[in-house]
PDBQT receptor file of N, H, CA, C and O in Angstrom, charges set to zero:
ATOM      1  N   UNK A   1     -33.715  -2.138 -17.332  1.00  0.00    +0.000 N 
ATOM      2  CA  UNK A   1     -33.070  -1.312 -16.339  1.00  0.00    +0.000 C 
ATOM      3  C   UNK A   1     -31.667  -1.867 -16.001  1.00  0.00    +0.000 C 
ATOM      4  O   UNK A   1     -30.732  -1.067 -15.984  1.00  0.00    +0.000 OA
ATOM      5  N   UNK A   2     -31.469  -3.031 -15.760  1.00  0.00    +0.000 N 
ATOM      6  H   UNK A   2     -32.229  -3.681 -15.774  1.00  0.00    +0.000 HD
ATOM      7  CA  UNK A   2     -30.514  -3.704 -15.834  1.00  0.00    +0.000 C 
ATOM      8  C   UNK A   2     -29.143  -3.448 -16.986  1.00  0.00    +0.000 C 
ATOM      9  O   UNK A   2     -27.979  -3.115 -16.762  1.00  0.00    +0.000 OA
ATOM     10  N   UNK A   3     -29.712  -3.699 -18.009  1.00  0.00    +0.000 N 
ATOM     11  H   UNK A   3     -30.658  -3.970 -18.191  1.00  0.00    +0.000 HD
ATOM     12  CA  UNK A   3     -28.736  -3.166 -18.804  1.00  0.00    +0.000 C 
ATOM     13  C   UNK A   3     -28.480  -1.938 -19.188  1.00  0.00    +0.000 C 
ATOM     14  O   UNK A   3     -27.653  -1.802 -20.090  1.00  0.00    +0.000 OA
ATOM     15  N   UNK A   4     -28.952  -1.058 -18.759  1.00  0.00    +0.000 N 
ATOM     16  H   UNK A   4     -29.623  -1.168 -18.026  1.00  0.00    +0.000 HD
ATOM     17  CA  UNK A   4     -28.732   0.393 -18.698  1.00  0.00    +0.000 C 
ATOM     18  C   UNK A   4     -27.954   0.902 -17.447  1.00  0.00    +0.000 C 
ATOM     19  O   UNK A   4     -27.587   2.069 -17.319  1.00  0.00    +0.000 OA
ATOM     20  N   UNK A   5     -27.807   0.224 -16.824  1.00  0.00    +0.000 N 
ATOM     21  H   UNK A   5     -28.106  -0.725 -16.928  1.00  0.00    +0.000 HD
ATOM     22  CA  UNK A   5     -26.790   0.630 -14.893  1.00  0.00    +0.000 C 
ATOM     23  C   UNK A   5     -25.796  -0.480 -15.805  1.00  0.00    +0.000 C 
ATOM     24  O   UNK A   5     -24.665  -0.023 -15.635  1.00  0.00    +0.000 OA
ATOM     25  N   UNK A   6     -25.689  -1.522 -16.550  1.00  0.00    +0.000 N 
ATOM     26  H   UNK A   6     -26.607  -1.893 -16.688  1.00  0.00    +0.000 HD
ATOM     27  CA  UNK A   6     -24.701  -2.098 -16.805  1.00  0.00    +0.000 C 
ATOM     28  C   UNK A   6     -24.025  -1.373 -17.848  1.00  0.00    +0.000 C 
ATOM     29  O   UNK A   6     -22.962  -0.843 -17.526  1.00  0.00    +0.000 OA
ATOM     30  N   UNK A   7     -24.230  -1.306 -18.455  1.00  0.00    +0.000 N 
ATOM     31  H   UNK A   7     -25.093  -1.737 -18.717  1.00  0.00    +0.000 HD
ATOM     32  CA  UNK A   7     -23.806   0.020 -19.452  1.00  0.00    +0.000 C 
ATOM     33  C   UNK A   7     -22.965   0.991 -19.082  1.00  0.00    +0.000 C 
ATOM     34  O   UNK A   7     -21.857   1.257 -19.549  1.00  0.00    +0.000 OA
ATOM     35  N   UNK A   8     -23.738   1.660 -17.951  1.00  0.00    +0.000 N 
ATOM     36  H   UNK A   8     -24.638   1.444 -17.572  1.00  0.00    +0.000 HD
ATOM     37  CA  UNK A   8     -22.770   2.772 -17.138  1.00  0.00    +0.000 C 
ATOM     38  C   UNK A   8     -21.444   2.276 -16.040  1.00  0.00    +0.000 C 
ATOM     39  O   UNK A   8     -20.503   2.950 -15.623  1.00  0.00    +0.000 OA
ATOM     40  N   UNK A   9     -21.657   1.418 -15.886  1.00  0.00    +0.000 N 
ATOM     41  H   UNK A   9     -22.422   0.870 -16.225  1.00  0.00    +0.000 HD
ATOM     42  CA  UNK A   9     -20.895   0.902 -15.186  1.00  0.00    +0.000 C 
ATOM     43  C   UNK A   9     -19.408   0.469 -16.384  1.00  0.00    +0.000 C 
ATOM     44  O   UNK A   9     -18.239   0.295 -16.042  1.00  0.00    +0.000 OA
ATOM     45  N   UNK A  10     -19.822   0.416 -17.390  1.00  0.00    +0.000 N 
ATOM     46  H   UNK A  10     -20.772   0.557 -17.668  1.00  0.00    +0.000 HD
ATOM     47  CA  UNK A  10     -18.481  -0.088 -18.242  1.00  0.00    +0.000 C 
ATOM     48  C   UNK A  10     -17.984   0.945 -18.731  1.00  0.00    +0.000 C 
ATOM     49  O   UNK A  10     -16.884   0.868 -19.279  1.00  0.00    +0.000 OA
ATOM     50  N   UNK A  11     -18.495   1.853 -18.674  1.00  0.00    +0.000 N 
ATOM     51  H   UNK A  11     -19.388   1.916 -18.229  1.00  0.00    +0.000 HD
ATOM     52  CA  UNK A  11     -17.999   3.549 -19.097  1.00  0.00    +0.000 C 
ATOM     53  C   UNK A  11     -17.159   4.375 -18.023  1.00  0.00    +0.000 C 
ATOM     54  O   UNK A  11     -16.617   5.470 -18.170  1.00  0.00    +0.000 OA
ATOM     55  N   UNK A  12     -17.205   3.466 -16.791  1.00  0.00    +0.000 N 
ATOM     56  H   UNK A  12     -17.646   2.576 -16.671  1.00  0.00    +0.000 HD
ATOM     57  CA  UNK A  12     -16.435   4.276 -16.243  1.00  0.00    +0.000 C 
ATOM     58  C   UNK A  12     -14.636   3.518 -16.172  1.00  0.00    +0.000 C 
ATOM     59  O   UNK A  12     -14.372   2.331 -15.978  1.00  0.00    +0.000 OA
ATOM     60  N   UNK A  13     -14.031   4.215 -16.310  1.00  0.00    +0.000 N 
ATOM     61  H   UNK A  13     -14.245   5.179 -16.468  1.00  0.00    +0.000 HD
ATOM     62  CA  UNK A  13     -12.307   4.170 -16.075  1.00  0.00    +0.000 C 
ATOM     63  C   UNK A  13     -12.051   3.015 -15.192  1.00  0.00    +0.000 C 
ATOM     64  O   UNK A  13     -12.449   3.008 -14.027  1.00  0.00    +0.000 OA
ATOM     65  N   UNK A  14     -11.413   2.070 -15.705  1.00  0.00    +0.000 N 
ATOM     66  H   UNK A  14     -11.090   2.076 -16.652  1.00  0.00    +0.000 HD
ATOM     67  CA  UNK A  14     -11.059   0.683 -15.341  1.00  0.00    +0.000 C 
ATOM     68  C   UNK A  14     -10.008   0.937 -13.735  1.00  0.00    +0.000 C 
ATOM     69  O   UNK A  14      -9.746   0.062 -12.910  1.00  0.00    +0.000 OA
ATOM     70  N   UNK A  15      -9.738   1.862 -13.711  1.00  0.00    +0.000 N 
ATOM     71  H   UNK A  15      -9.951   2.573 -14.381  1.00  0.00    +0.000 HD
ATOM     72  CA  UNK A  15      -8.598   2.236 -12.525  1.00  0.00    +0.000 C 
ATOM     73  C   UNK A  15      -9.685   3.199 -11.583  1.00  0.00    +0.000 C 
ATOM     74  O   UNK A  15      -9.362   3.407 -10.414  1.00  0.00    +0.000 OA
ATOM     75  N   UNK A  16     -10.402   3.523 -11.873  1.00  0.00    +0.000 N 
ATOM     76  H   UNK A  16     -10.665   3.354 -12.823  1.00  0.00    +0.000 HD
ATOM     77  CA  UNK A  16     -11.763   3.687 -10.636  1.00  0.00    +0.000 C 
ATOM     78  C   UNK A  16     -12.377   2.189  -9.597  1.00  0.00    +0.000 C 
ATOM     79  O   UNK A  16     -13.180   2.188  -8.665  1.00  0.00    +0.000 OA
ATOM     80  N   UNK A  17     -11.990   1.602  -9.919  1.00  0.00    +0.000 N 
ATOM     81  H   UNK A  17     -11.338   1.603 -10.677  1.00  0.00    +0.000 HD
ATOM     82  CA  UNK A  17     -12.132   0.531  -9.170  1.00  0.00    +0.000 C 
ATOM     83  C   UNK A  17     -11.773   0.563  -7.815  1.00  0.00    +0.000 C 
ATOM     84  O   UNK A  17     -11.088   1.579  -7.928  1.00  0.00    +0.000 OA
ATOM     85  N   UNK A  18     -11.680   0.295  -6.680  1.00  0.00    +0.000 N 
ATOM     86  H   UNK A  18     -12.236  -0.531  -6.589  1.00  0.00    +0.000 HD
ATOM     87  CA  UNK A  18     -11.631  -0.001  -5.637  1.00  0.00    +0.000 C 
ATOM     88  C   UNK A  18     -10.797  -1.234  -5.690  1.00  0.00    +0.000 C 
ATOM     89  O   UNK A  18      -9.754  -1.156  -5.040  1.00  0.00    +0.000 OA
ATOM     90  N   UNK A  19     -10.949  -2.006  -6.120  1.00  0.00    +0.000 N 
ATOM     91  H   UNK A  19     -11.796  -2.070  -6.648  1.00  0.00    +0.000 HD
ATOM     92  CA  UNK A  19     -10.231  -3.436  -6.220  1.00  0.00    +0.000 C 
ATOM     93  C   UNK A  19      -8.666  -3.278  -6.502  1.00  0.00    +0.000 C 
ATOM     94  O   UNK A  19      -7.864  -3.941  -5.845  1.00  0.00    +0.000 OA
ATOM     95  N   UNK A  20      -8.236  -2.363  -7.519  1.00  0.00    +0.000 N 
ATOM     96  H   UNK A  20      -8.888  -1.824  -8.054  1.00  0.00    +0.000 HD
ATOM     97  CA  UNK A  20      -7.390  -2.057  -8.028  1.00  0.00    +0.000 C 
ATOM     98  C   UNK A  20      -6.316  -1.334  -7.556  1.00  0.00    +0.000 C 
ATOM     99  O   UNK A  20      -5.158  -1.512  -7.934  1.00  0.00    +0.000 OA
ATOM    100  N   UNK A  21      -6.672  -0.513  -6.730  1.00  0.00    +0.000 N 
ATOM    101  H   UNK A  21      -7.613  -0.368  -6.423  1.00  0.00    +0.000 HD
ATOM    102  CA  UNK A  21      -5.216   0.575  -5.336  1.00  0.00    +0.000 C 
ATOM    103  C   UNK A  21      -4.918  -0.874  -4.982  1.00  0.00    +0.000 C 
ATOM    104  O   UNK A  21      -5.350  -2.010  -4.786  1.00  0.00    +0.000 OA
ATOM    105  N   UNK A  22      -4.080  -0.207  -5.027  1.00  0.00    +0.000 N 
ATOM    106  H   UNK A  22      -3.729   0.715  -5.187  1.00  0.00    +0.000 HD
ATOM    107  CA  UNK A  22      -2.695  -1.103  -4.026  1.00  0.00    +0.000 C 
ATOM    108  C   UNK A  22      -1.729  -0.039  -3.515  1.00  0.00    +0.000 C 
ATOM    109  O   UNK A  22      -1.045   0.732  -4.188  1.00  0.00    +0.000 OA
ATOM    110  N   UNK A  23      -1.801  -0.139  -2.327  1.00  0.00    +0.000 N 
ATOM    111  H   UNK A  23      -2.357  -0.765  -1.780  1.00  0.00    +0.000 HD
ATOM    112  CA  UNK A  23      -0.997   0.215  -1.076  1.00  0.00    +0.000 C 
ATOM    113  C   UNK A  23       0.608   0.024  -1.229  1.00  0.00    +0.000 C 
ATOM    114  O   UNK A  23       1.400  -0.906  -1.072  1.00  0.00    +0.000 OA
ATOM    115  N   UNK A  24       0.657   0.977  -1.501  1.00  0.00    +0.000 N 
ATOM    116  H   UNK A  24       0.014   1.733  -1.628  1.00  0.00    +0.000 HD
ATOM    117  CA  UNK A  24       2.772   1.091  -2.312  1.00  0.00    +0.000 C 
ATOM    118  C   UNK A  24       3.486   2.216  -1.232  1.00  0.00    +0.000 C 
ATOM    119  O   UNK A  24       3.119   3.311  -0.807  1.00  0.00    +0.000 OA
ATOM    120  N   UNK A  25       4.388   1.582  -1.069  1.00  0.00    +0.000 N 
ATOM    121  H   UNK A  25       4.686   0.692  -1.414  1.00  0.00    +0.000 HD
ATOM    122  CA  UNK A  25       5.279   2.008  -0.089  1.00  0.00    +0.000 C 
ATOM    123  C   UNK A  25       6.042   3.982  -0.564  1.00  0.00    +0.000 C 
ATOM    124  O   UNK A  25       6.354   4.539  -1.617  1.00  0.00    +0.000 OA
ATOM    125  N   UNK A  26       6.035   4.246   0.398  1.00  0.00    +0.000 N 
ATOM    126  H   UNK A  26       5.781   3.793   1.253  1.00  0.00    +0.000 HD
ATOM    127  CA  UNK A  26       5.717   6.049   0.000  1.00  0.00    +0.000 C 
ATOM    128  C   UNK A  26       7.533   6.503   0.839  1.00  0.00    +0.000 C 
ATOM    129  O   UNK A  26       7.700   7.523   1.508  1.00  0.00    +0.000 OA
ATOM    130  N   UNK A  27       8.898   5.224   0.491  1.00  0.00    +0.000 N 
ATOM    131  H   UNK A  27       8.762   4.395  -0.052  1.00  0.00    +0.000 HD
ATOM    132  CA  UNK A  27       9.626   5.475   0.818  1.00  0.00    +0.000 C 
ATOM    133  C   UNK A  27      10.678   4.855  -0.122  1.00  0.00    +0.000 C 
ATOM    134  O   UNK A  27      11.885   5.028   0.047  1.00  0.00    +0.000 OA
ATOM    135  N   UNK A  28      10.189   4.174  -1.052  1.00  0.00    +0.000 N 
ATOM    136  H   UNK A  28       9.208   4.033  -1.190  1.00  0.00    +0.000 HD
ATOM    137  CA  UNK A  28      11.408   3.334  -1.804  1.00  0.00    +0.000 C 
ATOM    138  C   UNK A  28      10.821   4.088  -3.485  1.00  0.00    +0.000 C 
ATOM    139  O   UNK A  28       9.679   4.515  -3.654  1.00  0.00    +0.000 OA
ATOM    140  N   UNK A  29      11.677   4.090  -4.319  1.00  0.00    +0.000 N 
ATOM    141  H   UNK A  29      12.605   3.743  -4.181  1.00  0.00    +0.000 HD
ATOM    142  CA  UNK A  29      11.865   4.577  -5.401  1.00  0.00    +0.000 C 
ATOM    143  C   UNK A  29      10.477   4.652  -6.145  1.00  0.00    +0.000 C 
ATOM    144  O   UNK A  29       9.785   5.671  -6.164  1.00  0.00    +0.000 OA
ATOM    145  N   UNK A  30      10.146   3.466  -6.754  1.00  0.00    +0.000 N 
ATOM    146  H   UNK A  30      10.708   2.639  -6.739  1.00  0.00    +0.000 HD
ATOM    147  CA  UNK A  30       8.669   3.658  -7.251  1.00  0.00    +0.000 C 
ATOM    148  C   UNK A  30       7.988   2.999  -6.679  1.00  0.00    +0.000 C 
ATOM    149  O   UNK A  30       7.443   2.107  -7.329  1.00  0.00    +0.000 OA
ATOM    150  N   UNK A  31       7.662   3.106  -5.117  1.00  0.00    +0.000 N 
ATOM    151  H   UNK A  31       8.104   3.831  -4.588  1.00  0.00    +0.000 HD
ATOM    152  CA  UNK A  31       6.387   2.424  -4.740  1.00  0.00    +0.000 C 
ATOM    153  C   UNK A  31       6.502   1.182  -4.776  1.00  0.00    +0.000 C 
ATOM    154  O   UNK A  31       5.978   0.626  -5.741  1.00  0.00    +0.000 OA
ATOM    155  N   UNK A  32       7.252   0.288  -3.705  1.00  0.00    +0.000 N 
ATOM    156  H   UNK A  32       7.679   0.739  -2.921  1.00  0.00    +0.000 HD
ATOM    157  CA  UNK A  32       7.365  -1.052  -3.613  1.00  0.00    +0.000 C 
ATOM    158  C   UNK A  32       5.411  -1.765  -3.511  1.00  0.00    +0.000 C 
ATOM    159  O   UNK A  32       4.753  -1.227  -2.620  1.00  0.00    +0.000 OA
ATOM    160  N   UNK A  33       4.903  -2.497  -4.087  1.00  0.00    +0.000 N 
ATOM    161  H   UNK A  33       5.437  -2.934  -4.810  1.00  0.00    +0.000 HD
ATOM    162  CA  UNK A  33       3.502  -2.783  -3.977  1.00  0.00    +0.000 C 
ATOM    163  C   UNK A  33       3.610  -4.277  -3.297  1.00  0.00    +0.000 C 
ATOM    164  O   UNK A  33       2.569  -4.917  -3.446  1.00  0.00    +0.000 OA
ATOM    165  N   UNK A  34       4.331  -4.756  -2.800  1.00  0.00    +0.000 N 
ATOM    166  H   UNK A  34       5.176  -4.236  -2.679  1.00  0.00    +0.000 HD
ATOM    167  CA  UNK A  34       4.335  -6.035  -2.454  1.00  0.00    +0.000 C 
ATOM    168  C   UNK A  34       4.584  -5.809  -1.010  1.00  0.00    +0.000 C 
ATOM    169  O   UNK A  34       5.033  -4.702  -0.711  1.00  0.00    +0.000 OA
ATOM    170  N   UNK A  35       4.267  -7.078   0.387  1.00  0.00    +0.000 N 
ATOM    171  H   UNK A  35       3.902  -7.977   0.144  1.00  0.00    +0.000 HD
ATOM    172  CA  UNK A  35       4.711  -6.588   1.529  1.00  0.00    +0.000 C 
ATOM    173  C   UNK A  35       4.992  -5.134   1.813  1.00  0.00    +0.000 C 
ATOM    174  O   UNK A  35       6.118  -4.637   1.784  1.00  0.00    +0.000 OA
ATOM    175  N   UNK A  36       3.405  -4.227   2.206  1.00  0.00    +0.000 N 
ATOM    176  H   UNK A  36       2.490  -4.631   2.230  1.00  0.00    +0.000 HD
ATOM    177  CA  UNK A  36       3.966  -3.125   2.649  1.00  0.00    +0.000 C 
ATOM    178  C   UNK A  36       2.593  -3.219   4.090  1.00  0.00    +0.000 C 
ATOM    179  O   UNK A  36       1.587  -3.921   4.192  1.00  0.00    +0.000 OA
ATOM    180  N   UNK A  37       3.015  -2.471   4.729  1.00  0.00    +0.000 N 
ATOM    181  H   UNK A  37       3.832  -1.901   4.646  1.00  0.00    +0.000 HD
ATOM    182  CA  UNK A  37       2.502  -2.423   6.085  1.00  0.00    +0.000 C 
ATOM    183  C   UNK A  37       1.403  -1.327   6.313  1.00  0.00    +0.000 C 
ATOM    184  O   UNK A  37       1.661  -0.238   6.825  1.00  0.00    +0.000 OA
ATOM    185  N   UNK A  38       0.148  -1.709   5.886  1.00  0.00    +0.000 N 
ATOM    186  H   UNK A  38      -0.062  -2.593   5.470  1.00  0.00    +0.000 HD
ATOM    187  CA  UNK A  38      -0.759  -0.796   6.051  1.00  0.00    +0.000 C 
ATOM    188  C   UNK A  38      -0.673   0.620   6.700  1.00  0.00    +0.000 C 
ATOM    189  O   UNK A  38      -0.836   1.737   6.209  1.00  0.00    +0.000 OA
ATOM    190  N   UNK A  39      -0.325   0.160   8.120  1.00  0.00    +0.000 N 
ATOM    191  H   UNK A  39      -0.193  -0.748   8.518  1.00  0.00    +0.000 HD
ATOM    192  CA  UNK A  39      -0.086   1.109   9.196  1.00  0.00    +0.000 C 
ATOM    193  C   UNK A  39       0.494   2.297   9.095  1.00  0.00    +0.000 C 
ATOM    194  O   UNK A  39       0.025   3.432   9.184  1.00  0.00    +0.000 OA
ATOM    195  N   UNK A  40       2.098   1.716   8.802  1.00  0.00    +0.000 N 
ATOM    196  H   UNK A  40       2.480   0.794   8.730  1.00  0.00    +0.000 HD
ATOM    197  CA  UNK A  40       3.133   2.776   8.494  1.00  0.00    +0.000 C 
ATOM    198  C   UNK A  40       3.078   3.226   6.781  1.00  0.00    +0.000 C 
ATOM    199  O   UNK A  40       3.431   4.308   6.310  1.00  0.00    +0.000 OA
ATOM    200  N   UNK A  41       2.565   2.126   6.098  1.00  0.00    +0.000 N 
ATOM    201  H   UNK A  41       2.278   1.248   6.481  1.00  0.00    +0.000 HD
ATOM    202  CA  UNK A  41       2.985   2.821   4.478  1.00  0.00    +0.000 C 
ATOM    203  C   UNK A  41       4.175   2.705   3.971  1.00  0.00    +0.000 C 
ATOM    204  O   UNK A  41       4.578   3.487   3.110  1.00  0.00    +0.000 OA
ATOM    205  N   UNK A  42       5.050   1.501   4.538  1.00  0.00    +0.000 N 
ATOM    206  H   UNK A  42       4.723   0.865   5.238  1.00  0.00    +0.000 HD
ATOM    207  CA  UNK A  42       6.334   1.748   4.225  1.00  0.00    +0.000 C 
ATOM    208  C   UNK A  42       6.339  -0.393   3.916  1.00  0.00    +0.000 C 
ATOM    209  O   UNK A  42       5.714  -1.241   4.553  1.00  0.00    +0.000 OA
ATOM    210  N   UNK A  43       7.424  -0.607   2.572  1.00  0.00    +0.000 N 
ATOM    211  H   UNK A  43       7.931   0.081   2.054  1.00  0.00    +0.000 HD
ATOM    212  CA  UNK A  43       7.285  -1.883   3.149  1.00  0.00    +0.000 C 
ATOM    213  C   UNK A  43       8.153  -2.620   3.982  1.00  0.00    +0.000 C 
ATOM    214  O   UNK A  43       8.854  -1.830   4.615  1.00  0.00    +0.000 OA
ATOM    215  N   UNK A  44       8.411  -3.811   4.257  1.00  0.00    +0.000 N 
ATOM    216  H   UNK A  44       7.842  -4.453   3.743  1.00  0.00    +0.000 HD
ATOM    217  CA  UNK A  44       9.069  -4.431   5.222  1.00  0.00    +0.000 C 
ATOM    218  C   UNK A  44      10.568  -4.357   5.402  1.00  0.00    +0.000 C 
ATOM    219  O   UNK A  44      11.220  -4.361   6.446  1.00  0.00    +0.000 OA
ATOM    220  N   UNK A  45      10.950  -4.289   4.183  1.00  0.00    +0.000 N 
ATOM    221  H   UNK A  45      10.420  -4.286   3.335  1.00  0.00    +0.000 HD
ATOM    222  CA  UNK A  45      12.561  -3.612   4.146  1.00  0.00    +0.000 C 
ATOM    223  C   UNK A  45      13.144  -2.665   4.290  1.00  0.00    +0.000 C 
ATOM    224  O   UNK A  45      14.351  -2.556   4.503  1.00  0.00    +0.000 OA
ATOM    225  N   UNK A  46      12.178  -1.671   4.168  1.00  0.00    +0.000 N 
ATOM    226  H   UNK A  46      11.197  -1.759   3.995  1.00  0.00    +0.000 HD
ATOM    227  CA  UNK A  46      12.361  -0.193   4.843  1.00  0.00    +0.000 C 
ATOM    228  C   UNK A  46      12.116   0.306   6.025  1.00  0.00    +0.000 C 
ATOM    229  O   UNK A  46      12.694   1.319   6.419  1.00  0.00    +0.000 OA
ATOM    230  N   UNK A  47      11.010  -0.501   6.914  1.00  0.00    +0.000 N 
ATOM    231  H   UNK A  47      10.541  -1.324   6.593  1.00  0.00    +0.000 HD
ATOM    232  CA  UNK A  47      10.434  -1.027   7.907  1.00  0.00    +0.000 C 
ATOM    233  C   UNK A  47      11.418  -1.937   8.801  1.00  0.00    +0.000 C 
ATOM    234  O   UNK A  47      11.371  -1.968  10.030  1.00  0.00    +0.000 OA
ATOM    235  N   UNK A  48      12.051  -2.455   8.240  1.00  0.00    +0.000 N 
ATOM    236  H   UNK A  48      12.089  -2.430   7.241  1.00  0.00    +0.000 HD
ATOM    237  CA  UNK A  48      13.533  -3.059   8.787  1.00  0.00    +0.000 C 
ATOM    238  C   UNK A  48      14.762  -2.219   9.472  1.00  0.00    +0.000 C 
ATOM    239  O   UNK A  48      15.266  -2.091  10.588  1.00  0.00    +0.000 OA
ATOM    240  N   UNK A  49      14.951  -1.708   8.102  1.00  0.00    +0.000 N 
ATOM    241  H   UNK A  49      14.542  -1.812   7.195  1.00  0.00    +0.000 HD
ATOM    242  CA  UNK A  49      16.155  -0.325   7.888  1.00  0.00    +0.000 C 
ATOM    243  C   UNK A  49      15.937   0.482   9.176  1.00  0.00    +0.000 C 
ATOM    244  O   UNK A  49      16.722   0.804  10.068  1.00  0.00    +0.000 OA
ATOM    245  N   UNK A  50      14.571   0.719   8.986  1.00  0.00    +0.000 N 
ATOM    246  H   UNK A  50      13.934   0.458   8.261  1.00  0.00    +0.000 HD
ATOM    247  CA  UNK A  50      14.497   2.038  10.015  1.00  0.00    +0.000 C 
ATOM    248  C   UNK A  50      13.789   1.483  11.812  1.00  0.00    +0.000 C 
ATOM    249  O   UNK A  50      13.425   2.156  12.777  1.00  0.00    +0.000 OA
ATOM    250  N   UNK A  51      13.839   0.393  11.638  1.00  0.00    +0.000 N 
ATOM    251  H   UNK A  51      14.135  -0.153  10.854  1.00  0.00    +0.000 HD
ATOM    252  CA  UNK A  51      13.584   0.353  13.111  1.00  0.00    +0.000 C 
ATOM    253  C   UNK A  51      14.916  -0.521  13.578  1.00  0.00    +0.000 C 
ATOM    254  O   UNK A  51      15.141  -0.739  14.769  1.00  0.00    +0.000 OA
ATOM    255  N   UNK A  52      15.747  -0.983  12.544  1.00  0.00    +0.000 N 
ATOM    256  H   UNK A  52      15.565  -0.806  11.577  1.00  0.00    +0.000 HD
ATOM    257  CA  UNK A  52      17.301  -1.009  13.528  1.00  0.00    +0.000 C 
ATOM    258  C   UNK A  52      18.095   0.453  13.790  1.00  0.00    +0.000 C 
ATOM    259  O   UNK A  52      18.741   0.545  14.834  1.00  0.00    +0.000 OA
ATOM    260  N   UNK A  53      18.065   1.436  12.996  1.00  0.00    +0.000 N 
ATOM    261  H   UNK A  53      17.541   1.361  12.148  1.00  0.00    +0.000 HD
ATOM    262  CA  UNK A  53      18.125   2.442  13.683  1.00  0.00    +0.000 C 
ATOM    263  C   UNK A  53      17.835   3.121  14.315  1.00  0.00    +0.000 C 
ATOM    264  O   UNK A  53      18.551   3.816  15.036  1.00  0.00    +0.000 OA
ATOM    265  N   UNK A  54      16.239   3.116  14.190  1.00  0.00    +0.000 N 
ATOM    266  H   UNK A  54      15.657   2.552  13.604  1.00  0.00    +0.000 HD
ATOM    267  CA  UNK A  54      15.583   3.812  15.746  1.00  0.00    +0.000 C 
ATOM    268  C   UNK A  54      14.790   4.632  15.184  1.00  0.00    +0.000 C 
ATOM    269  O   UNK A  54      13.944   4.726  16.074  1.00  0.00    +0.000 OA
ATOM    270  N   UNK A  55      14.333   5.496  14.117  1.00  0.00    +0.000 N 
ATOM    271  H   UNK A  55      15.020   5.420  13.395  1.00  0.00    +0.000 HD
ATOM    272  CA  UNK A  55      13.757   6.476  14.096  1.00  0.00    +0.000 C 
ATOM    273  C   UNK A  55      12.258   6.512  13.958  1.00  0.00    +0.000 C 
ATOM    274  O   UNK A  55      11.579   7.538  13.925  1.00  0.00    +0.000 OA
ATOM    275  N   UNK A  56      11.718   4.983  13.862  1.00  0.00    +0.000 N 
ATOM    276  H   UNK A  56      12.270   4.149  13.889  1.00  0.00    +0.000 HD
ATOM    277  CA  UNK A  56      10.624   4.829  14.621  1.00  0.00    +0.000 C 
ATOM    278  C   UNK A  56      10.323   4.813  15.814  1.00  0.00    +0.000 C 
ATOM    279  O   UNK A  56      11.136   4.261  16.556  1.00  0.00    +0.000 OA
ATOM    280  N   UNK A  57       9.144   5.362  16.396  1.00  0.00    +0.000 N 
ATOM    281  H   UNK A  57       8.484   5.810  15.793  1.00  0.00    +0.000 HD
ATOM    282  CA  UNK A  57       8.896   5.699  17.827  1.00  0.00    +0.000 C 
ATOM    283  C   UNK A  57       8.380   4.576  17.958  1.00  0.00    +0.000 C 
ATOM    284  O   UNK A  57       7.981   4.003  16.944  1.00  0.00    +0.000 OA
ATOM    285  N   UNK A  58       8.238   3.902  19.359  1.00  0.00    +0.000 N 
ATOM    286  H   UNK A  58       8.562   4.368  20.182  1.00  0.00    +0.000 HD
ATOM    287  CA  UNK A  58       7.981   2.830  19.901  1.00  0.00    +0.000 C 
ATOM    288  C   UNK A  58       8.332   1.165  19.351  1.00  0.00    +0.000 C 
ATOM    289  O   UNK A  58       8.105   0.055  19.833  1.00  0.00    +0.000 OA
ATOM    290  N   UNK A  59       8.973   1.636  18.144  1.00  0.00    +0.000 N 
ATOM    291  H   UNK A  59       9.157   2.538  17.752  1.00  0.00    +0.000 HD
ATOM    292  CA  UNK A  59       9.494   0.275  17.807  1.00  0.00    +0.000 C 
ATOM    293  C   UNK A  59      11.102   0.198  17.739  1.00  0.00    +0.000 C 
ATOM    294  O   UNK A  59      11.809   1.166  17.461  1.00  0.00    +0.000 OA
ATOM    295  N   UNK A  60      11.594  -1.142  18.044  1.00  0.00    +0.000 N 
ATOM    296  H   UNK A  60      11.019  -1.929  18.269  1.00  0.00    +0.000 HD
ATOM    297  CA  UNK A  60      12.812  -1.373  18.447  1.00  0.00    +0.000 C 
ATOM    298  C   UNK A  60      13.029  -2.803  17.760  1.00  0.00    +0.000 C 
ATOM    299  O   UNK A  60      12.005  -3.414  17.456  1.00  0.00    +0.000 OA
ATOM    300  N   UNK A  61      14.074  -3.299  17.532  1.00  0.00    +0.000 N 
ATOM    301  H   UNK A  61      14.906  -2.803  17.779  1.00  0.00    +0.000 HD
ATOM    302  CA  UNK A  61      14.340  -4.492  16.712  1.00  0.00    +0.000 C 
ATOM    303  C   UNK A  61      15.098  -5.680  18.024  1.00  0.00    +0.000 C 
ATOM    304  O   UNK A  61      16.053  -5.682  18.801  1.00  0.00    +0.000 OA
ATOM    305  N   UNK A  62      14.131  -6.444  17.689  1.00  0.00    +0.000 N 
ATOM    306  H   UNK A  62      13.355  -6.442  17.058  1.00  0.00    +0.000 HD
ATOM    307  CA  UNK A  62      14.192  -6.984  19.053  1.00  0.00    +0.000 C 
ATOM    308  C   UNK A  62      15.258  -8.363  19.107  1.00  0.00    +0.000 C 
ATOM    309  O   UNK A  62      15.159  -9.198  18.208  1.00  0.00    +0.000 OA
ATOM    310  N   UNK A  63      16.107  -8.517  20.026  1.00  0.00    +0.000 N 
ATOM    311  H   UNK A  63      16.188  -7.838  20.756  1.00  0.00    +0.000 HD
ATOM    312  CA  UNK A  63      16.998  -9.790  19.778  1.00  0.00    +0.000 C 
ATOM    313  C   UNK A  63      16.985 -10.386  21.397  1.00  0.00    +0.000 C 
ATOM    314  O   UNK A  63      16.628  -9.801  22.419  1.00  0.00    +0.000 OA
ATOM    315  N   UNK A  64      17.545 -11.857  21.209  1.00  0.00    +0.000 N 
ATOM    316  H   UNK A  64      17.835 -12.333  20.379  1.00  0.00    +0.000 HD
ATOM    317  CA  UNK A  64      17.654 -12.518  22.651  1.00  0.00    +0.000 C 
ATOM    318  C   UNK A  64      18.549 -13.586  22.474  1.00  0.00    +0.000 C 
ATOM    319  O   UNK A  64      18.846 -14.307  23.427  1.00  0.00    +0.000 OA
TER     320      UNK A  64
């Protein structure tokens, strides 16, 4: 039984995995995959960009 669920399991598409998404930024050219921010979906440099200008709500770039 064992090797018959193992079997099926190797038949399916190596990019069906779960392990394998990676969370790519849905604002820079092809999907930055490194440092991106769950939350927003964007990564940290774009996430930068746009909260020194403002057009994120409730976030502000903070100095002292």
């Amino acid at each position: 039984m064992r090797d018959k669920h193992r079997y099926k399991l190797s038949k399916l598409p190596r990019n069906s995995s779960f392990a394998r998404v990676r969370n790519r930024c849905i604002f820079t050219e092809r999907g930055r995959p490194r440092s991106v921010y769950e939350f927003f979906l964007i990564s940290r440099i774009v996430f930068r960009g746009l909260a020194s200008r403002g057009p994120l709500m409730g976030i502000k770039k903070s100095s002292w």
